[in-house]
C-alpha positions in Angstrom: 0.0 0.0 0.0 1.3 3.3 -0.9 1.5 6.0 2.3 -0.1 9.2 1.1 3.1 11.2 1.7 5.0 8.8 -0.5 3.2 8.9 -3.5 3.1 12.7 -3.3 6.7 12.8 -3.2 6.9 10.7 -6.0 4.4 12.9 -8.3 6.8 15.8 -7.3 9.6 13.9 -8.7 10.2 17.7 -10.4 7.5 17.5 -12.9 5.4 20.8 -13.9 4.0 23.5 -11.8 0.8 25.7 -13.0 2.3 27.5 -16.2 1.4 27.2 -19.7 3.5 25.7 -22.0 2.6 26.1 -26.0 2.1 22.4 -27.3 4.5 22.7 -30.3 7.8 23.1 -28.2 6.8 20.9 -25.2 6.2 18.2 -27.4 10.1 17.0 -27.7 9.5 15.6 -24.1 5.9 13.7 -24.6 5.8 10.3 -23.6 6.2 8.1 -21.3 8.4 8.1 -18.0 9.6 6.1 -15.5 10.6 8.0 -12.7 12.6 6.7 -9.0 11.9 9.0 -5.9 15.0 8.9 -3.4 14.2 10.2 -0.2 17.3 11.7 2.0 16.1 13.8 4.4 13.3 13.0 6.5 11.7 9.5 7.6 9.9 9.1 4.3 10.3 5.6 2.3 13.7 5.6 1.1 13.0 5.0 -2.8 10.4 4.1 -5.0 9.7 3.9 -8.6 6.5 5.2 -10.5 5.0 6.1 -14.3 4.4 10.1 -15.3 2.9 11.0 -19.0 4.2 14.0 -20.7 1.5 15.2 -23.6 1.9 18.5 -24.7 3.8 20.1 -21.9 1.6 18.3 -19.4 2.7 16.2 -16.8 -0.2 13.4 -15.7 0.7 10.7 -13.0 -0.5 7.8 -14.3 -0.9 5.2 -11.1 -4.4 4.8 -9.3 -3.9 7.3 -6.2 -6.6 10.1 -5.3 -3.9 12.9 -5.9 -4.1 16.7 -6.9 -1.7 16.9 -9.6 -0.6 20.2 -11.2 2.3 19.7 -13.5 4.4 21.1 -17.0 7.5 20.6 -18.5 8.9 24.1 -20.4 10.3 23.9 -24.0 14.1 23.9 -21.9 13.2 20.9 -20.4 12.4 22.6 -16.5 10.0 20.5 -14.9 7.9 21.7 -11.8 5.3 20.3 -10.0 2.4 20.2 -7.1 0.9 17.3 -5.6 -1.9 17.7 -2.8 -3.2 14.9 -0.8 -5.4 15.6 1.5 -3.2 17.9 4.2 -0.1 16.7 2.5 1.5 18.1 -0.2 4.8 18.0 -1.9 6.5 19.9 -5.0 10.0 19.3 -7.2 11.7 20.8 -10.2 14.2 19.5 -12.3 14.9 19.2 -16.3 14.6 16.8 -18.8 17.0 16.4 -21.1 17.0 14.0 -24.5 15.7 10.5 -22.6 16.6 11.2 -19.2 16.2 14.0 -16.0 16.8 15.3 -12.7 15.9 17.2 -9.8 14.9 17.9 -6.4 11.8 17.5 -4.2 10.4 17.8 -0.8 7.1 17.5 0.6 5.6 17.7 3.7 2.2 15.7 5.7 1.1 15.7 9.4 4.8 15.9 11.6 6.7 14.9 8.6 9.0 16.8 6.3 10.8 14.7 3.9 13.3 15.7 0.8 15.4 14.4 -1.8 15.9 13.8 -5.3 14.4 12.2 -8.7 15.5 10.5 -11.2 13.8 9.9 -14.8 14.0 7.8 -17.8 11.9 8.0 -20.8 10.5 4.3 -21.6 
């Protein structure tokens, strides 16, 4: 079972944050990506793998949880995003680049603050 705070911080992986991104550029980064969470601050799990969707510029998570998801990728490749669950919530940036990316995250439900970073694949 995934813990709420977990699968936030896995959506945050650094994946799109409320802007608008024109289709046409955003498009070199559409598909589908497989993306590991490392946590290494806080007493979060310590890593976990999950599938994101890019489609024009959009970031979707695409596994089964409740979750608010806000998310964009920018024609450079920046990636932001904001995950809500309930009173927990997390957000990341990063970049892709070509088939792969990076970045940061942190997130924070209840007593817990947890942070780290993402790594991602295009599959």
């Amino acid at each position: 079972m995934l813990r709420p705070l977990t699968v936030m911080a896995a959506v945050a992986l650094g994946f799109g944050l409320l802007a608008s991104t024109p289709a046409a550029f955003a498009a070199t980064h559409d598909g589908n990506w497989s993306v590991v969470i490392i946590t290494e601050k806080g007493t979060c799990d310590q890593a976990y793998r999950y599938s994101v969707g890019v489609a024009n510029g959009q970031v979707r998570y695409q596994g089964d949880a409740a979750v608010n998801f806000n998310g964009t990728v920018e024609p450079s490749g920046a990636v932001k995003v904001n995950i809500r669950l309930g009173e927990q919530g997390a957000s990341g940036t990063g970049r892709l680049n070509g088939s792969s990316g990076t970045g940061t995250w942190q997130g924070v439900g209840g007593t817990k603050e947890c942070s780290g970073r993402w790594e991602a694949e295009r599959r």
